[in-house]
C-alpha positions as CSV (number, residue, x, y, z in Angstrom):
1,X,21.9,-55.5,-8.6
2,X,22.9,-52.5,-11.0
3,X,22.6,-52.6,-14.8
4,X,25.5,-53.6,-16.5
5,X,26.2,-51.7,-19.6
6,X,27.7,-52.9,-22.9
7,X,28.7,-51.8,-26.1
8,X,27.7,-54.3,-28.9
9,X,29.1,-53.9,-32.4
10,X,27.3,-56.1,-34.2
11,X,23.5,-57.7,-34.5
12,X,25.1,-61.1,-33.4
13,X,26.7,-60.0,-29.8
14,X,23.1,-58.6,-29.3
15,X,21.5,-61.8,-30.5
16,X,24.0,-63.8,-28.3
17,X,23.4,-61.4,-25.2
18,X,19.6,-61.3,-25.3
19,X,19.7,-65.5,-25.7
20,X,21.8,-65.4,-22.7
21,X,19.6,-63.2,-20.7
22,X,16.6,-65.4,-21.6
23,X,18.0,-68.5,-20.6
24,X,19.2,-66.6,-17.2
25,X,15.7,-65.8,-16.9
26,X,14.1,-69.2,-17.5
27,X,16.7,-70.6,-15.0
28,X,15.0,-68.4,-12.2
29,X,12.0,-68.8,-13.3
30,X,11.6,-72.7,-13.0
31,X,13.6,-71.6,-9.6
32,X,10.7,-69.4,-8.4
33,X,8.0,-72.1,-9.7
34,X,9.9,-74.6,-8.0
35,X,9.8,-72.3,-4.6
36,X,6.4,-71.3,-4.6
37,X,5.2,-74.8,-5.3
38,X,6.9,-75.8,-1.9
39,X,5.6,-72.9,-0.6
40,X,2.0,-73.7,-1.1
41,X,1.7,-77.5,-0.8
42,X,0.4,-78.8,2.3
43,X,2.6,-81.2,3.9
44,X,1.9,-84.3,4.3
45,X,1.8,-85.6,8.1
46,X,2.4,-89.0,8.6
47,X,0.2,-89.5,12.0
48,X,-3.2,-88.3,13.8
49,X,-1.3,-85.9,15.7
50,X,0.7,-84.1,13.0
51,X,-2.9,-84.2,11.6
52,X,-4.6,-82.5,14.2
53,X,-1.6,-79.9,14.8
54,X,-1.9,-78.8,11.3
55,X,-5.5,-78.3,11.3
56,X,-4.9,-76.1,14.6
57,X,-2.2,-74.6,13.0
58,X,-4.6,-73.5,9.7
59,X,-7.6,-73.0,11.6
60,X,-5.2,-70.6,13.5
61,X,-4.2,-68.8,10.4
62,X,-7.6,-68.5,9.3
63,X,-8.8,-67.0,12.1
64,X,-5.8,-64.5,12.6
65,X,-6.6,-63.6,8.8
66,X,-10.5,-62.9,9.4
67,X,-9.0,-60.7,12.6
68,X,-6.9,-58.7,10.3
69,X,-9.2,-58.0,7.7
70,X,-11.9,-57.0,10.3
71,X,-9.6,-55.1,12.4
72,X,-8.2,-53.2,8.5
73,X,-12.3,-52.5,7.3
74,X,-13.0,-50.5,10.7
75,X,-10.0,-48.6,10.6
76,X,-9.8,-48.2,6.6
77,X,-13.3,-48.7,6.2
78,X,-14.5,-45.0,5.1
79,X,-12.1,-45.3,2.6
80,X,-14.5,-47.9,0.7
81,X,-17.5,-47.4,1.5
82,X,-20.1,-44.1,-0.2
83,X,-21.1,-41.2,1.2
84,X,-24.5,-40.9,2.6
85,X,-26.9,-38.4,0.8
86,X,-28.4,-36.0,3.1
C-alpha cells in the first residue's frame, strides 16, 4: 500500500487527518483481535469422536513441532552452543 502524501495548511486538517488515521487504526485493530482470538480458541466438538480427532489432531502438532525443533538444534545447533576450551 504506498504512502499517500498531503499538503496540510492548517493545524486543524492535521488534527482532522491524524483522528482519522487513528480511528482507521483502531478499526483494524479490534479486526486483528477479533482474528487471532478465532485463531487460537479451541473449538468446541460436540461428540466423543470430534473429541478424540482433535486430540490426534494436537497430539499430531505437538509431536511434528518437537520434530522440528530437534531436527533445527542439530543442524543450527553450533550456532548456540560455546566453544570447548582446549
Amino acid at each position: 500500500m504506498p504512502m499517500q502524501t498531503s499538503e496540510y495548511h492548517s493545524l486543524e486538517e492535521i488534527q482532522a487527518r491524524k483522528a482519522e488515521l487513528q480511528t482507521s487504526i483502531s478499526k483494524d485493530s479490534e479486526q486483528i483481535g477479533s482474528l487471532w482470538h478465532e485463531l487460537v480458541t479451541p473449538s468446541k466438538s460436540s461428540s466423543k469422536g470430534e473429541l478424540i480427532a482433535n486430540l490426534i489432531a494436537n497430539s499430531i502438532t505437538v509431536i511434528d513441532g518437537f520434530l522440528l525443533a530437534r531436527k533445527l538444534m542439530k543442524t543450527y545447533g553450533s550456532l548456540f552452543s560455546r566453544k570447548k576450551k582446549k
